[in-house]
C-alpha positions in Angstrom: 8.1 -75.5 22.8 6.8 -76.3 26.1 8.9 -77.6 28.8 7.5 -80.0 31.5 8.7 -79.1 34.7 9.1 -82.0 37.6 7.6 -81.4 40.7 9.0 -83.8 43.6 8.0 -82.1 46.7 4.2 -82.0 45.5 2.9 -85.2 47.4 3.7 -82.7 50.8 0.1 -81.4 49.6 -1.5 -84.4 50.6 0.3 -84.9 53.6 -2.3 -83.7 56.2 -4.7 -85.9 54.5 -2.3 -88.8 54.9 -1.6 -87.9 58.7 -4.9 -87.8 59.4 -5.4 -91.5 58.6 -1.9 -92.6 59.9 -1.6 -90.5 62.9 -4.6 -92.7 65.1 -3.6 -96.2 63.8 0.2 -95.1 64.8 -1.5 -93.9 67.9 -2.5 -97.2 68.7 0.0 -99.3 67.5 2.4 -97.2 70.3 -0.5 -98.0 73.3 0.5 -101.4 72.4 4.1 -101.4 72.3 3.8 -99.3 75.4 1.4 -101.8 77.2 3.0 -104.9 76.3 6.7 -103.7 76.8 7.4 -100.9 79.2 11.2 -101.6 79.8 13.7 -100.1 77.3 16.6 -102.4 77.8 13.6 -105.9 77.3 13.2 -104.6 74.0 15.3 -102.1 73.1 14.0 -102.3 69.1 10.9 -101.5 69.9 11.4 -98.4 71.7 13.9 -97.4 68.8 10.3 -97.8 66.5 8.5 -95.6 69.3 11.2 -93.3 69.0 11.4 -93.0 65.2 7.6 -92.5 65.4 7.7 -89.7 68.1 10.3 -88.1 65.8 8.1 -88.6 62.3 5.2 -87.0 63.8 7.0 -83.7 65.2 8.5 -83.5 62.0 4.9 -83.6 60.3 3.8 -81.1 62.6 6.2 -78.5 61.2 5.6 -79.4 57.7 1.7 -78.9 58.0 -0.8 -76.4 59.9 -2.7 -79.4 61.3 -2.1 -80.3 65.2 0.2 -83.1 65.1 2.4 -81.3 67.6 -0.4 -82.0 70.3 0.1 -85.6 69.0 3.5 -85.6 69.6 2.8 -84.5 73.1 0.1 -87.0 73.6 2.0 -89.7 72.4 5.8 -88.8 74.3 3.8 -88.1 77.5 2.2 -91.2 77.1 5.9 -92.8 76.5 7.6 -91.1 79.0 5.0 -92.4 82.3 4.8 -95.5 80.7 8.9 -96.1 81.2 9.2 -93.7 84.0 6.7 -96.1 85.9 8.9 -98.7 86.2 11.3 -97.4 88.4 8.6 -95.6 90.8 8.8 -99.1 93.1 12.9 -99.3 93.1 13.3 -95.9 94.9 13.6 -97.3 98.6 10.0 -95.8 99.5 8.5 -97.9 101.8 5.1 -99.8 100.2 1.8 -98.7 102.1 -0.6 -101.7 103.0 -2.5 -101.0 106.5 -2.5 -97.3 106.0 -5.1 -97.6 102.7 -6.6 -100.4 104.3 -7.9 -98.4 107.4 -8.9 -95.8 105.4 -11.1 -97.9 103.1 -12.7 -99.6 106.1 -13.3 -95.9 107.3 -15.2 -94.9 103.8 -16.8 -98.1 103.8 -18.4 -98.2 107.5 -15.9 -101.1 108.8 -15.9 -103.1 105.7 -13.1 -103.6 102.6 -15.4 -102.6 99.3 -13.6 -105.1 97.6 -13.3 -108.3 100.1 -16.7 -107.8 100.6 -17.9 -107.3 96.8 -15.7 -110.9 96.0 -17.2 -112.6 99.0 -20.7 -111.7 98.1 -20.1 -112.4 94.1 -17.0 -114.4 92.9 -16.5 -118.1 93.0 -13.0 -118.8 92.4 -13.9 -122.1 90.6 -16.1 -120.6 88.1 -16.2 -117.3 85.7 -19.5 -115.9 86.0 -20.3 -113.3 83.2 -19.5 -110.3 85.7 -15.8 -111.3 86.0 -15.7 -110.9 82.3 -17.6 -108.0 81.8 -15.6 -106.2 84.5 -12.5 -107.6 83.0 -13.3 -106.4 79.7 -14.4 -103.0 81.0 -10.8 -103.0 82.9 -9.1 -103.7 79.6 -10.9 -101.1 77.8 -8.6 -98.5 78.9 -5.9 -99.4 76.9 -8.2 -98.3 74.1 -10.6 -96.3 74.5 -8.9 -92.9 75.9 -7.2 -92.7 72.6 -9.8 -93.7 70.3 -11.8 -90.3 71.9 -8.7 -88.6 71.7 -9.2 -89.3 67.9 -12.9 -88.6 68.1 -11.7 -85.3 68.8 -9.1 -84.4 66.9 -11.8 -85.4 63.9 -14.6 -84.2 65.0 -14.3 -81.5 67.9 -10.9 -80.0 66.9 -11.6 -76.9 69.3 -11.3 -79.2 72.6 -8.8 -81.6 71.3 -5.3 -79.5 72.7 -7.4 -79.2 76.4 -8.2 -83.0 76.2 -4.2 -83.5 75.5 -3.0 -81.2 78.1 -5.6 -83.0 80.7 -4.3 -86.5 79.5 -0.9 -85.8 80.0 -1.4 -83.7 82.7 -3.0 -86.3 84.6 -0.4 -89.0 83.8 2.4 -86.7 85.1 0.8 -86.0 88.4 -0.2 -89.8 89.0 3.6 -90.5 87.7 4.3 -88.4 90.9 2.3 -89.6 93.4 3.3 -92.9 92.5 7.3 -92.4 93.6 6.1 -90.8 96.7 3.6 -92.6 97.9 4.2 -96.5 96.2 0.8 -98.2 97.8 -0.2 -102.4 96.9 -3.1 -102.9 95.3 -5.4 -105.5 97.4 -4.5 -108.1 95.1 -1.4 -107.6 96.9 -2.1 -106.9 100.2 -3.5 -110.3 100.7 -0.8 -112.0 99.0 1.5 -110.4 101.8 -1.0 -110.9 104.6 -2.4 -107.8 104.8 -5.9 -108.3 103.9 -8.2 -111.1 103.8 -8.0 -113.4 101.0 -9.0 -111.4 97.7 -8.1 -112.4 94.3 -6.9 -110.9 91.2 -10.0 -111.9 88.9 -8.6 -110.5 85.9 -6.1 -112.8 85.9 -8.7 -115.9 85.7 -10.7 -114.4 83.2 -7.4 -113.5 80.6 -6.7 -117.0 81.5 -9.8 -118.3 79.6 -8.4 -117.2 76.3 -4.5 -118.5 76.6 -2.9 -119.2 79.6 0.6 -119.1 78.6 0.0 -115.6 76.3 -1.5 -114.1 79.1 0.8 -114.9 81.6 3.3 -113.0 79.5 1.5 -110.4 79.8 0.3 -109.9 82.5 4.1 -110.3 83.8 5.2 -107.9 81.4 2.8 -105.2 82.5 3.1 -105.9 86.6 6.8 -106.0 86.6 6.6 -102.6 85.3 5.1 -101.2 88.6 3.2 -104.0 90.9 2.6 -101.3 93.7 1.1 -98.3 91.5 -2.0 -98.3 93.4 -2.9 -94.9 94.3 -4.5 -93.1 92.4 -6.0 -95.1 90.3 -5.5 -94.0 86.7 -7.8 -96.0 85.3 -10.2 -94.0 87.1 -8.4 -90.6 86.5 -7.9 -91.0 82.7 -11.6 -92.2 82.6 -12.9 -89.0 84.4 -10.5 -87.3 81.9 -13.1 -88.8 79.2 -16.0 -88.0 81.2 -14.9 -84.1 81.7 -14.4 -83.6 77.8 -17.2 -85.4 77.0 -20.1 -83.1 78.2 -17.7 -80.2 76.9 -18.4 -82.2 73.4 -21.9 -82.7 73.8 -24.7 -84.0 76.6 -24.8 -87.5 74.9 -21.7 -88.8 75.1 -21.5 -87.1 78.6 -24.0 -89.2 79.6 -22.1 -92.4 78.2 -19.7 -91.2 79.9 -20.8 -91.2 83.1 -22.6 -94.5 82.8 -19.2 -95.8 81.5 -17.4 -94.4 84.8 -19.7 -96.2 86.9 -18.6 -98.8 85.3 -15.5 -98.8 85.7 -15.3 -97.7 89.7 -16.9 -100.9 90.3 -15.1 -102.9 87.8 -11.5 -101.4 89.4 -12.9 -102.7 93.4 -14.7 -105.4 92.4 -11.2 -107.1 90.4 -9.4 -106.4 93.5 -7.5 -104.0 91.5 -7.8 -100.7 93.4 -9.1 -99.7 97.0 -12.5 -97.4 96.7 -10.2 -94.9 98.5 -8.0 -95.0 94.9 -10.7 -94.5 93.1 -11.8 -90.9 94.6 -8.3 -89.9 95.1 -8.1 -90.6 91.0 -11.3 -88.3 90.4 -9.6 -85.9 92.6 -6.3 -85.6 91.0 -8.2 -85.2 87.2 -10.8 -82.5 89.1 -8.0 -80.3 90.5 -5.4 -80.6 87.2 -8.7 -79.6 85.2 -8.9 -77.0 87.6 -5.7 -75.8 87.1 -6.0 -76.0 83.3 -9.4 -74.3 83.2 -7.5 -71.4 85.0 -4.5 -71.4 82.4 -6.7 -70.9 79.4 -8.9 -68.2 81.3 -4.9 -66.2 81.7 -4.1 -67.4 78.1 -7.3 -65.3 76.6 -6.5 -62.4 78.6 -2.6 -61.6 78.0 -2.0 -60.4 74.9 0.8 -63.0 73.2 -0.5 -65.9 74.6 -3.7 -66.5 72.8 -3.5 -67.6 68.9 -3.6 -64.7 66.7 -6.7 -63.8 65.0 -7.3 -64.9 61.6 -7.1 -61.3 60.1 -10.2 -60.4 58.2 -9.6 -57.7 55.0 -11.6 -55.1 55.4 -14.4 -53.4 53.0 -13.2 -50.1 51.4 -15.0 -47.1 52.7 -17.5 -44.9 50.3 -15.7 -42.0 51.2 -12.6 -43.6 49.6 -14.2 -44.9 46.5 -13.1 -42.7 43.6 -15.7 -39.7 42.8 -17.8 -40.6 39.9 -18.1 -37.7 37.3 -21.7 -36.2 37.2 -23.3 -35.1 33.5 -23.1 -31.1 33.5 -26.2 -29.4 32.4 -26.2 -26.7 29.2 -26.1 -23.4 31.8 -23.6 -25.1 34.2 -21.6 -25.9 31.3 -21.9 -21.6 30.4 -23.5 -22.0 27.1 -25.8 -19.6 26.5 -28.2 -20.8 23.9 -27.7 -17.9 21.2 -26.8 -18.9 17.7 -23.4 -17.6 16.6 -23.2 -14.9 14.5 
């Protein structure tokens, strides 16, 4: 008689399949928590979710051979600037205005990139289609480093753990800078005097689609860190893109670089950054891809460091192979070929 045996661990088979589905939607799920509520003790629930997710996908990582551990880091480094942010303005660090400014009138020739850009283009009393197409360029950063983070991890799997270590990388060093050097953004500067009138445009154009929403929202994501100026990460995380892009294929390098364009003058022209931020953010990704470029480069050549190789089994040699026997003539066998007597 045939017994049928149970088997209640057998859906772990499919679990990599299942991650792979869950791990980008959970992905961006967290950018959103993260974006809209950066302060633990505002919501202190929804960090509790952030943290059960951070948990769930390390423990996924040790139950299958896939790289969810590289999500784990992408994810927690992500969590850890985003609330780590929010105290980089309470640390006594005086706030540099005049400083930036003079040395954006210095790159410039005399002018500020961004006074002059509103002057020559933005009417306060109407939204032209370039304030909403830099506004929607601006926004797309809360999306789109992940979803090629993603791409990736599906589709270039070799570059994905480089992309996270840049990412993260670069979010730790901005993180950095940000608590030593605190700088306004010129949105702020002229708020406080220190530039000529300049507006935040974003603000009008997220004002189009509710004001009361996006005033939450905007108030959630400026209390977290309203002087955060330099570097711009927008700019740094975008360059990020751009860097692993050509590494995936000419193409999307190219995108790339049209989309980085893009978004330097969308970051000026929204009174968002200085142009000075903007090459002090492509600085900071160039020298931490630098930097990584070199770790790899020491990773391949001490032994330990580097993944093992998959070992490969090897053919059995001929002289191993057993002997085959050989048919022995009559003579060699010593039969004579006399009849017996």
């Amino acid at each position: 008689m045939r017994i049928k045996t149970s088997k209640p661990l057998a859906w772990l088979s499919s679990l990599p399949q299942l991650l792979d589905i869950a791990t980008p939607v959970i992905v961006i799920l967290m950018t959103v928590i993260l974006v809209t509520e950066r302060t633990p003790k505002r919501e202190p629930f929804l960090y509790a979710v952030v943290l059960a997710a951070l948990i769930a996908l390390t423990w996924a990582s040790a139950r299958s051979r896939s790289d969810y551990g590289l999500w784990a880091l992408y994810i927690g480094g992500f969590a850890i600037f985003s609330v780590a942010r929010s105290f980089a303005d309470e640390t006594g660090v005086p706030t540099h205005f005049d400083d930036i400014i003079r040395a954006d009138r210095a790159l410039a020739f005399g002018a500020v990139p961004t006074v002059w850009l509103q002057s020559h283009f933005f009417d306060p009393t109407h939204i032209s289609w370039l304030d909403r197409a830099t506004t929607y360029v601006h926004w797309s950063y809360f999306v789109l480093p992940h979803l090629f983070a993603a791409h990736l991890f599906f589709g270039k799997r070799h570059l994905f753990e480089r992309y996270v270590l840049l990412f993260v990388g670069v979010l730790m060093a901005g993180l950095v800078i940000y608590f030593v050097f605190p700088a306004a953004p010129p949105w702020a500067a002229s708020l406080t005097g220190h530039l000529d009138p300049t507006y935040k445009v974003v603000t009008e154009v997220g004002s189009e689609w509710n004001v009361n929403l996006y005033a939450k929202l905007e108030s959630q994501i400026r209390s977290s860190n309203p002087v955060a100026a330099m570097p711009s990460l927008h700019m740094a995380v975008s360059f990020a893109v751009l860097l692993m892009a050509f590494r995936a294929n000419w193409l999307l390098g190219i995108l790339a670089v049209a989309y980085n364009a893009a978004m330097a003058f969308s970051l000026v022209y929204l009174g968002e950054h200085y142009a000075v931020d903007i090459l002090a953010g492509i600085g900071m990704t160039v020298t931490v891809y630098i930097a990584l470029s070199l770790w790899f480069r020491f990773r391949e050549r001490v032994p330990g460091l580097s993944a093992a190789p998959v070992p490969v089994p090897m053919p059995v040699p001929v002289a191993a192979a057993a002997p085959q026997v050989q048919p022995q003539s009559a003579s060699q066998a010593g039969y004579s070929g006399s009849a017996p007597d």
